[in-house]
BANU-826601 format. One record per residue (C-alpha): residue in one letter; chain; x, y negated, z negated. Coordinates in Angstrom, 1 decimal. Example, Ala and Ser with C-alpha at 12.3 -4.5 7.8 and 13.67 -1.06 7.14 Angstrom:
<sites>
SITE   resn   chain        X        Y        Z
SITE      a       A     12.3      4.5     -7.8
SITE      s       A     13.7      1.1     -7.1
</sites>
This chain:
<sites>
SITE   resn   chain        X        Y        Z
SITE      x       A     84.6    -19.6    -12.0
SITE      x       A     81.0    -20.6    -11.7
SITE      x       A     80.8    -21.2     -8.3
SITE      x       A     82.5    -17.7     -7.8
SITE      x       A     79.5    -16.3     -9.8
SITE      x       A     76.6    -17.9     -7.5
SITE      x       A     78.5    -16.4     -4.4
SITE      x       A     78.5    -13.5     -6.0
SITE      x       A     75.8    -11.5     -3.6
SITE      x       A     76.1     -8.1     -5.4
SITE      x       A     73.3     -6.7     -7.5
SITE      x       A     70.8     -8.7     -5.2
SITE      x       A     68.9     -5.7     -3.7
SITE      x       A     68.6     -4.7     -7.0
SITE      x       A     67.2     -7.4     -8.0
SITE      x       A     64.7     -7.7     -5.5
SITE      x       A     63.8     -3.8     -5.6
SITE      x       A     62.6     -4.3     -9.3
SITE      x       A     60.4     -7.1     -7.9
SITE      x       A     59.1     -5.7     -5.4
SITE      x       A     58.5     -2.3     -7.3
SITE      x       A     56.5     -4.7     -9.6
SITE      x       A     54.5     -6.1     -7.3
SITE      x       A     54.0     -2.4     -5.7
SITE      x       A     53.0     -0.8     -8.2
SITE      x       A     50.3     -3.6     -9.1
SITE      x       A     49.3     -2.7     -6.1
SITE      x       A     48.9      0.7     -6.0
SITE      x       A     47.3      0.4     -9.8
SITE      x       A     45.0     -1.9     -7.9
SITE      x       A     44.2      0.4     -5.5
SITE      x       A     43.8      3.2     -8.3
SITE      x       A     41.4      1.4    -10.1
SITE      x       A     39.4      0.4     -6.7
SITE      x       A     39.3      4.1     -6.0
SITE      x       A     38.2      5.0     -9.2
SITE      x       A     35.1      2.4     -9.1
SITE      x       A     34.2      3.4     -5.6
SITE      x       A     34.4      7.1     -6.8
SITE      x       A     32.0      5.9     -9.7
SITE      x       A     29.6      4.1     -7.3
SITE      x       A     29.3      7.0     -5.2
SITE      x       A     28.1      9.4     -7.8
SITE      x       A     25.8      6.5     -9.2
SITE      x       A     24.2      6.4     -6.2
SITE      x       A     23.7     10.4     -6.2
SITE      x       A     22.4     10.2     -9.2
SITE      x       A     20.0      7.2     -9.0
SITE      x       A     19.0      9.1     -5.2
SITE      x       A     18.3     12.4     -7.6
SITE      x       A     16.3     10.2    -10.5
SITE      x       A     14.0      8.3     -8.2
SITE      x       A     13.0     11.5     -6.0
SITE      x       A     12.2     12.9     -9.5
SITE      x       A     10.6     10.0    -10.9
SITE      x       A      8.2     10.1     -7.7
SITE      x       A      7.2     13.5     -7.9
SITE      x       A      6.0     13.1    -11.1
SITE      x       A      4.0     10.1    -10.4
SITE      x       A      2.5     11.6     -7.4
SITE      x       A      1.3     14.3     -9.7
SITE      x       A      0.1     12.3    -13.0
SITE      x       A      0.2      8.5    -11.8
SITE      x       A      1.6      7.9    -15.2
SITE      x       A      4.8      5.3    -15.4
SITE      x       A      5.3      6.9    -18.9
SITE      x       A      5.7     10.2    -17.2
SITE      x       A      8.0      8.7    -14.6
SITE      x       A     10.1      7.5    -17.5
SITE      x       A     10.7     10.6    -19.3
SITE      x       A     11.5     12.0    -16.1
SITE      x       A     14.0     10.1    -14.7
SITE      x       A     15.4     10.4    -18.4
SITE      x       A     15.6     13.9    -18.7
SITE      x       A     17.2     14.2    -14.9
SITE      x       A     19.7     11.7    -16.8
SITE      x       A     20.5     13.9    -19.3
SITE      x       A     20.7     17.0    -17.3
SITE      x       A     23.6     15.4    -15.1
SITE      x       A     25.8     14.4    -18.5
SITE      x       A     24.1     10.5    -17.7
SITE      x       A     22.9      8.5    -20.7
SITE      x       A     19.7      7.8    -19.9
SITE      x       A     19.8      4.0    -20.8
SITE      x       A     22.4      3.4    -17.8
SITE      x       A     18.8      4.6    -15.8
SITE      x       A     16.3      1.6    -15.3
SITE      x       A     13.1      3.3    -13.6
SITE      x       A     10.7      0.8    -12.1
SITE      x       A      7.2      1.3    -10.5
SITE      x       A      7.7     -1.2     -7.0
SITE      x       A      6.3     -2.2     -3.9
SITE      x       A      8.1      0.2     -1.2
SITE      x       A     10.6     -1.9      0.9
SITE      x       A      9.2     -0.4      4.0
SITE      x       A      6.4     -3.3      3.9
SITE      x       A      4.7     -0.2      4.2
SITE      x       A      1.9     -0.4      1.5
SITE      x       A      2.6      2.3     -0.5
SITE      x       A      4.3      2.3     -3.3
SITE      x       A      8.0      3.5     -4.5
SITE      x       A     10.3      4.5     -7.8
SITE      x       A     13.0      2.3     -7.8
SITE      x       A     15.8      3.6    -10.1
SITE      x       A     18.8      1.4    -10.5
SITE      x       A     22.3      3.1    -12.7
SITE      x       A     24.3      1.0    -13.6
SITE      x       A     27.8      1.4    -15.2
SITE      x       A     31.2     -0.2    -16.4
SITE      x       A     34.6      1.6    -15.0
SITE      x       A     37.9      0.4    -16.5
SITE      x       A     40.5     -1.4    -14.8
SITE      x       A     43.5      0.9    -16.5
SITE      x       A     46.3      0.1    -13.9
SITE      x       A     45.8     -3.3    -12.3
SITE      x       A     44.6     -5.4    -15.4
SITE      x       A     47.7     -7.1    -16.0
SITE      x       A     47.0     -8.5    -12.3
SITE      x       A     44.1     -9.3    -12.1
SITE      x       A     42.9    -10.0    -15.7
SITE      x       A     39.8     -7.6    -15.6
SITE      x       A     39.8     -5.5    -18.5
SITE      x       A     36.5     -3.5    -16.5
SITE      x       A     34.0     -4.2    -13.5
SITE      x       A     30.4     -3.6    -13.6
SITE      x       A     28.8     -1.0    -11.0
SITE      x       A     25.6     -0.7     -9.7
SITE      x       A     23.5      1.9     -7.7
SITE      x       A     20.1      2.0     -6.7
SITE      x       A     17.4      4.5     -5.3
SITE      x       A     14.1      4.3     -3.5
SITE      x       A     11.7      6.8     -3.4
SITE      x       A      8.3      5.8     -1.5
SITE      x       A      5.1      7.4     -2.0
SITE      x       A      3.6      8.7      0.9
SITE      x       A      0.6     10.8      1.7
SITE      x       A      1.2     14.0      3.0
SITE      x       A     -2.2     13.8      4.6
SITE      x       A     -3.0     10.5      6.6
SITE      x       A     -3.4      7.2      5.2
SITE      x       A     -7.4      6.9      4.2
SITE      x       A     -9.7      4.4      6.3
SITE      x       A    -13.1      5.8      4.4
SITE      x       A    -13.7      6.7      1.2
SITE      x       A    -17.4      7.2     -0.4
SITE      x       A    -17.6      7.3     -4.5
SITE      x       A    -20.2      8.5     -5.3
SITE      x       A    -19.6     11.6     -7.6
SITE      x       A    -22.4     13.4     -7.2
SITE      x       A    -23.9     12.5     -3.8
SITE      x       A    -25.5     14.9     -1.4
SITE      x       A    -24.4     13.4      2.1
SITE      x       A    -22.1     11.2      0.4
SITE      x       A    -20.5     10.6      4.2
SITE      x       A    -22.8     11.4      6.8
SITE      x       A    -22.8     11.4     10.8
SITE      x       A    -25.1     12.7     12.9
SITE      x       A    -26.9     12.1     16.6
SITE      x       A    -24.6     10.8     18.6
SITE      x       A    -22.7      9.5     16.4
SITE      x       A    -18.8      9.1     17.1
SITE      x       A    -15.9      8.3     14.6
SITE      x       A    -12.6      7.5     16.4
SITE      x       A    -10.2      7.3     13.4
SITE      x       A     -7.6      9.9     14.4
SITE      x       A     -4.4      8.1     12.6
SITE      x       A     -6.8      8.0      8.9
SITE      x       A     -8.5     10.6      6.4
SITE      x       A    -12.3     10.6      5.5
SITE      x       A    -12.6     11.2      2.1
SITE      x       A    -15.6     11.7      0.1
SITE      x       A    -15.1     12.1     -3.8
SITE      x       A    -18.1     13.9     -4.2
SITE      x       A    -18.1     17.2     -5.8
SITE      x       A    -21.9     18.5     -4.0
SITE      x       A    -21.9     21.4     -1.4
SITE      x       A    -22.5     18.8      1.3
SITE      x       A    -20.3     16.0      0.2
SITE      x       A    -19.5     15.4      3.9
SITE      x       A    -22.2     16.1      6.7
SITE      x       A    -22.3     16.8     10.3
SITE      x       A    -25.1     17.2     12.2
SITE      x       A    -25.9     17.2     15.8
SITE      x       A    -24.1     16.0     18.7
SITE      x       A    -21.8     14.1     16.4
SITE      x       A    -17.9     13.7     17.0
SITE      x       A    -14.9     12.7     14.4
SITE      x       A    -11.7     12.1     15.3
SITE      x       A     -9.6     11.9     12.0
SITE      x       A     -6.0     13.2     10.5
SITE      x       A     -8.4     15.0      6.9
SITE      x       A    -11.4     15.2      6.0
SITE      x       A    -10.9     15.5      2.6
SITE      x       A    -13.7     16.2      0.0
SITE      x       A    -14.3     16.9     -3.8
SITE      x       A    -16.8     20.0     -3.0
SITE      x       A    -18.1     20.9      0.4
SITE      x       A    -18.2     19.9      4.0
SITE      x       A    -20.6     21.0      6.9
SITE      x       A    -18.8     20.4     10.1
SITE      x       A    -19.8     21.1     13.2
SITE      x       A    -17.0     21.9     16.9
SITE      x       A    -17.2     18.5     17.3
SITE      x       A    -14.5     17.5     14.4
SITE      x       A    -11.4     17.1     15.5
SITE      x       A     -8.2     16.7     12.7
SITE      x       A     -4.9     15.8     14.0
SITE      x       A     -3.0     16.4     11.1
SITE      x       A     -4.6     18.8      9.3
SITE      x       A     -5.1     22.2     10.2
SITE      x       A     -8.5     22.4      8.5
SITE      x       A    -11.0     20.6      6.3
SITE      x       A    -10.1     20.5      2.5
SITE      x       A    -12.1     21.2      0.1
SITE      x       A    -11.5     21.6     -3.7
SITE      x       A     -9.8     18.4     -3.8
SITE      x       A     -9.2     15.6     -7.1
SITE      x       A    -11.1     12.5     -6.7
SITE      x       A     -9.0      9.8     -4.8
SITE      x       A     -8.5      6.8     -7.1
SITE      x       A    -10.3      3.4     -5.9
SITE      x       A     -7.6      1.6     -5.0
SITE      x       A     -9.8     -1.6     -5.7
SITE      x       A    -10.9     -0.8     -9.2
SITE      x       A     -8.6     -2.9    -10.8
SITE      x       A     -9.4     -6.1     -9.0
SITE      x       A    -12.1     -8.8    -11.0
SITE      x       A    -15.0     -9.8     -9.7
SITE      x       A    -15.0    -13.5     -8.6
SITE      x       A    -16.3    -16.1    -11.3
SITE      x       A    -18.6    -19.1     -9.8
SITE      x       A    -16.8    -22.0     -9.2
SITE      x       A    -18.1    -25.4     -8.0
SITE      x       A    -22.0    -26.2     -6.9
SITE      x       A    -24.2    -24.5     -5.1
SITE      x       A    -23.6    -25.2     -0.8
SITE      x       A    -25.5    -24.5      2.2
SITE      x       A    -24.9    -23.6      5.1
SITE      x       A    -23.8    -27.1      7.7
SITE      x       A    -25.3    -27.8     10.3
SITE      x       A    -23.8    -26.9     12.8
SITE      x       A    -21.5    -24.5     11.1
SITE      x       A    -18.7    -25.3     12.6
SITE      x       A    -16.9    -26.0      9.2
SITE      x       A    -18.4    -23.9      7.0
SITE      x       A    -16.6    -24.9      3.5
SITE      x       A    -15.4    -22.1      1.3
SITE      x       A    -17.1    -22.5     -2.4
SITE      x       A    -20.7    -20.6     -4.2
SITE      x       A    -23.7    -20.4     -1.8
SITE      x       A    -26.6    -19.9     -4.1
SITE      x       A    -29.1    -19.0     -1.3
SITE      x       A    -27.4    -16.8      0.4
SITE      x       A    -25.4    -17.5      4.1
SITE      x       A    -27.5    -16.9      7.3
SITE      x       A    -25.3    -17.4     10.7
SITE      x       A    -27.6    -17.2     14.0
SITE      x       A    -25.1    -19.5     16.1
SITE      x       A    -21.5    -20.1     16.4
SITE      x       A    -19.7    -20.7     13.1
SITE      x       A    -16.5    -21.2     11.5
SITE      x       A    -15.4    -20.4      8.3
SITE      x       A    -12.4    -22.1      6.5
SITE      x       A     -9.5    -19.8      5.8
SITE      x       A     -8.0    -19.5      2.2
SITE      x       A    -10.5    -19.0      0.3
SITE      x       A    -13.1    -16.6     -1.4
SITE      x       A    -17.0    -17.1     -0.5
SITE      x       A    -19.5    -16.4     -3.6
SITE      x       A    -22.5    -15.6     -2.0
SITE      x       A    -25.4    -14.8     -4.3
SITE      x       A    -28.6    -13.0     -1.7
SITE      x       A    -27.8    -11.9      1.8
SITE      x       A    -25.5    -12.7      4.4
SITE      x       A    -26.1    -12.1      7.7
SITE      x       A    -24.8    -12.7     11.2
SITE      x       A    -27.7    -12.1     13.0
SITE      x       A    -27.7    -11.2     16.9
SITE      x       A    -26.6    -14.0     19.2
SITE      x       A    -24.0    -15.7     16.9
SITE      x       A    -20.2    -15.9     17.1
SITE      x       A    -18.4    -16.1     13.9
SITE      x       A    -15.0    -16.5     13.3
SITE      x       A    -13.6    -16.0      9.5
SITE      x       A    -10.4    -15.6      9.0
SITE      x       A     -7.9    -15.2      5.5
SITE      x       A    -11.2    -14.9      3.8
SITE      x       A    -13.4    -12.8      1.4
SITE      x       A    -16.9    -12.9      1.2
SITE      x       A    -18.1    -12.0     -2.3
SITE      x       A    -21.8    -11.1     -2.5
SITE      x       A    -24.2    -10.4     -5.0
SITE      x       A    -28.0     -9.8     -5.4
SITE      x       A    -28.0     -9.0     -1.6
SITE      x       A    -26.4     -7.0      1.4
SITE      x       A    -24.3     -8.3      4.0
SITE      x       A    -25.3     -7.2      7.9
SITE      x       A    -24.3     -7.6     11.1
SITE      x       A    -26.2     -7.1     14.1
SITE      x       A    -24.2     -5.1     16.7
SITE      x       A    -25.0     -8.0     19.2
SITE      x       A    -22.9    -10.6     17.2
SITE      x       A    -19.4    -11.4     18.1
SITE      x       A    -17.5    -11.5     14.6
SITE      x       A    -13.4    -12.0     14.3
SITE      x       A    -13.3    -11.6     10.7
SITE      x       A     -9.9    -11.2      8.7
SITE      x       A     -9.3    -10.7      4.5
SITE      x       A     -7.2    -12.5      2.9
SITE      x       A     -3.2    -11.1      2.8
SITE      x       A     -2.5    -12.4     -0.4
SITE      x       A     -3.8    -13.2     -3.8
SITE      x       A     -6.2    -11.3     -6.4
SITE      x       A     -8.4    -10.0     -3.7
SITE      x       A     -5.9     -9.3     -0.7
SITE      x       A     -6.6     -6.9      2.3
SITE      x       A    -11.0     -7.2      0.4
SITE      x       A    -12.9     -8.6      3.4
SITE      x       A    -16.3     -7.6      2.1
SITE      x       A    -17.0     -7.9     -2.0
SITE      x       A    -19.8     -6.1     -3.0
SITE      x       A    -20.8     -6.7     -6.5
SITE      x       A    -20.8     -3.4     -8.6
SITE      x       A    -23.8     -4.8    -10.1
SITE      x       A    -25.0     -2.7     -6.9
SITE      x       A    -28.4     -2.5     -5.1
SITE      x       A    -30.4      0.2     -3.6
SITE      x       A    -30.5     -1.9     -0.6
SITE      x       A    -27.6     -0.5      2.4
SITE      x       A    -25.1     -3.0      4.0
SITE      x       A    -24.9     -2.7      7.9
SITE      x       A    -22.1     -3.3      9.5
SITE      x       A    -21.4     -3.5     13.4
SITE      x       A    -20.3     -6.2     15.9
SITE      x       A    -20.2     -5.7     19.7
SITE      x       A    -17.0     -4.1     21.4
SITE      x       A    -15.4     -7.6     21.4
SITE      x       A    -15.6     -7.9     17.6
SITE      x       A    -12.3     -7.5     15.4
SITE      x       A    -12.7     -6.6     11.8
SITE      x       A    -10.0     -6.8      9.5
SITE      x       A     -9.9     -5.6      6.2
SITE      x       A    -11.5     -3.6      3.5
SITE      x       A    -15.5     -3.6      3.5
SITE      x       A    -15.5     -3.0     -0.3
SITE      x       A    -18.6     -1.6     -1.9
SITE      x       A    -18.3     -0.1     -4.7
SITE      x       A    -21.3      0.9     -5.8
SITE      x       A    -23.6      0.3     -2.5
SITE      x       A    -24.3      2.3      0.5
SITE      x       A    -22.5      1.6      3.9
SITE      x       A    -23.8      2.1      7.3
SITE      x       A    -20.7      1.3     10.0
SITE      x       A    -20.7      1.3     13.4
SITE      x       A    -18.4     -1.1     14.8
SITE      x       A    -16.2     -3.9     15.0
SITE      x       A    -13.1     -3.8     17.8
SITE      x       A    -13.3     -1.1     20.9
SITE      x       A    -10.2      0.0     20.0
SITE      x       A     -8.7      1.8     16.9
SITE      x       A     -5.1     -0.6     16.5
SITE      x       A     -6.7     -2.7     13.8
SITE      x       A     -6.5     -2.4     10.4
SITE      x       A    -10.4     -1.3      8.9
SITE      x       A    -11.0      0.2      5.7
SITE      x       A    -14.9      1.4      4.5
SITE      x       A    -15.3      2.3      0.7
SITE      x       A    -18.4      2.9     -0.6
SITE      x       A    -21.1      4.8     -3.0
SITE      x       A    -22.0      6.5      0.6
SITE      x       A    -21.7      5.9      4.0
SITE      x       A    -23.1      6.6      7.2
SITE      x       A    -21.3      6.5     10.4
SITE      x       A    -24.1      5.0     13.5
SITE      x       A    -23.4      4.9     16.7
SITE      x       A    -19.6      4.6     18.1
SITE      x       A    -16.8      3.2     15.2
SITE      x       A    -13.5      2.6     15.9
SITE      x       A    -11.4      2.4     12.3
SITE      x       A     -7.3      2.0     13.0
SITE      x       A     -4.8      1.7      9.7
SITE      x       A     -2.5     -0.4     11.4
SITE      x       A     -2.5     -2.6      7.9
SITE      x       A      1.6     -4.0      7.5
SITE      x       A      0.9     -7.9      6.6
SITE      x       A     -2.6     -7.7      6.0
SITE      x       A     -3.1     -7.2      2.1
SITE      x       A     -5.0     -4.2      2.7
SITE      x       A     -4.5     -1.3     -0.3
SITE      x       A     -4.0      2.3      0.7
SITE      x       A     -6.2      5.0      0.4
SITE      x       A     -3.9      7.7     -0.7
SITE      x       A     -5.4     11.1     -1.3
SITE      x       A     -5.0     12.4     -5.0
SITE      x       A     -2.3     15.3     -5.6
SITE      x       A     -1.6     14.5     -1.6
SITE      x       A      1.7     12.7     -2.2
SITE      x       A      5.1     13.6     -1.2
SITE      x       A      8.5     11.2     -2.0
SITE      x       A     10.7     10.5      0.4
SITE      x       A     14.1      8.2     -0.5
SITE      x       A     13.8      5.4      1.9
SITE      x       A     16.1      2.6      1.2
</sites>
């Protein structure tokens, strides 16, 4: 009777259509729930694309993170989203770019209602995130004078020729003349930008801008935030020959008339002047010179290949000049073989620039009280991987999602 019973083959299919309906339907629930979390990333990402672009314009308009914040919250709320699932951050833009972007990440938990007797999950965790970068809808800035007040703040004249056409000139200044041109001067430059006035002459040239503006809000220093250098170590001077010039405090200022090396890594305190005179051939590099109670200069017949340092407190600062400041004016040139990379930082001194490399591919930033353009200067923002801030225009930003 038994072994009748195993031979039996009837009720077999049925049998094995309720297991495999079990193991289908697990499946499909599976796939149901799947769905249902993709369906939730998708509008996650919408809305963290939606909060970031918001969270940028605002910040373009108040730099305020606060502001961003209550932004990104209230775009939250107005698409049914609590606004804790929102974290709103304040970041570096992935682009390697320099500027800066809102980085909004949502993040929720979507139920695993069909396939949790498979797979054990009660729930998963999703995740999208948004970048907006900050870019100016002008150019990116390669001079920037200070001063507030400042007739001339920015001045070229004579012969003078500026060949920046990729970077702004902006001069915070809010007098009638804030910018000057005079002469047979030329500038090539995306904006000329200015608190109050300008007085152009034919030969400007802007090739993103239509026209010079005027009217504008000051352009933050995008150096203010960074300390000045404390002394460290005793007083050095100068080797001789300077072949290895040590990085530490030089109490008597530095004064190169040969060929010199500088050790890279390090800031240089430099209380007096320093000066490259005519004749020498210095090379610098991953440096900043920090100086105080002097002026740094240049003479157009030295042969300089100078680079800031890329990371650290004083990244992309080639030149420090203490906001103690000076009457005195810092000239800066370098024959047509000379590279200068980096910001010539001087806060609260006056700048005259003519030079550095013949061509305009490197990476040269000039802030000062006020500056003068001599001669021919070639300025390039070609600044990924050096350290170098940007100059960004105020009330010139636009947002753009880029990762």
């Amino acid at each position: 009777m038994l072994n009748k019973f195993l031979r039996n083959c009837r009720g077999n299919l049925t049998l094995l259509t309720a297991v495999l309906m079990t193991s289908l339907v697990g499946v499909a629930g599976l796939a149901a729930d799947y769905g249902s979390a993709l369906y939730s990333r998708i509008e996650d990402q919408r809305m963290a694309d939606t909060a970031a672009m918001a969270g940028a314009a605002v910040y373009a308009e108040t730099n305020s993170t606060s502001a961003v914040t209550t932004a990104v919250g209230n775009m939250a709320s107005l698409n049914g989203y609590a606004s804790t699932r929102l974290t709103p951050t304040l970041v570096n833009s992935p682009t390697g770019d320099g500027n800066q972007a809102v980085k909004v990440v949502v993040s929720s938990t979507t139920p695993m209602t069909f396939s949790r007797v498979l797979t054990g999950t009660s729930s998963v965790s999703v995740s999208a995130s948004s970048y907006a970068e900050l870019k100016s809808a002008s150019g990116s800035g390669c001079i920037l004078t200070l001063d507030p007040t400042a007739s001339q703040a920015f001045t070229i004249s004579g012969s003078g020729y500026l060949d920046a056409p990729a970077c702004d000139v902006i001069a915070n200044s809010s007098n009638s003349d804030a910018l000057d041109m005079s002469g047979s001067a030329r500038i090539s430059a995306a904006c000329t930008i200015t608190v109050g006035g300008q007085k152009t002459t034919t030969g400007l040239t802007l090739d993103l801008c239509t026209k010079p503006t005027t009217g504008a809000a000051a352009t933050p220093d995008p150096y203010a935030a960074v300390p000045a250098p404390a002394i460290s170590g005793p007083c050095l001077t100068l080797p001789s020959p300077p072949t290895n010039v040590p990085i530490g405090y030089y109490c008597h200022g530095i004064n190169v008339s040969s060929t010199a090396t500088f050790q890279s890594g390090g800031t240089y305190y430099v209380v007096g002047n320093l000066a490259f005179q005519g004749g020498s051939n210095v090379t610098a590099h991953n440096v900043t010179f920090y100086v105080t109670g002097g002026t740094v200069a240049i003479s157009g017949s030295a042969v300089v290949n100078l680079t800031a340092q890329t990371s650290g407190t004083y990244a992309g600062i080639l030149f420090f000049g203490s906001r103690a400041g000076n009457t005195s004016n810092n000239n800066i040139s370098g024959s047509s073989n000379s590279t200068i990379t980096g910001a010539l930082y001087f806060p609260t001194q006056q700048v005259t620039f003519s030079g550095g490399s013949n061509t305009p591919s490197a990476c040269t930033e000039v802030i000062g009280d006020k500056i003068t353009i001599s001669g021919t200067a070639y300025l390039g923002d070609s600044c990924a991987g050096t350290g170098v801030a940007s100059i960004t225009p105020a009330n010139s930003l636009k947002a753009a999602l880029v990762q």
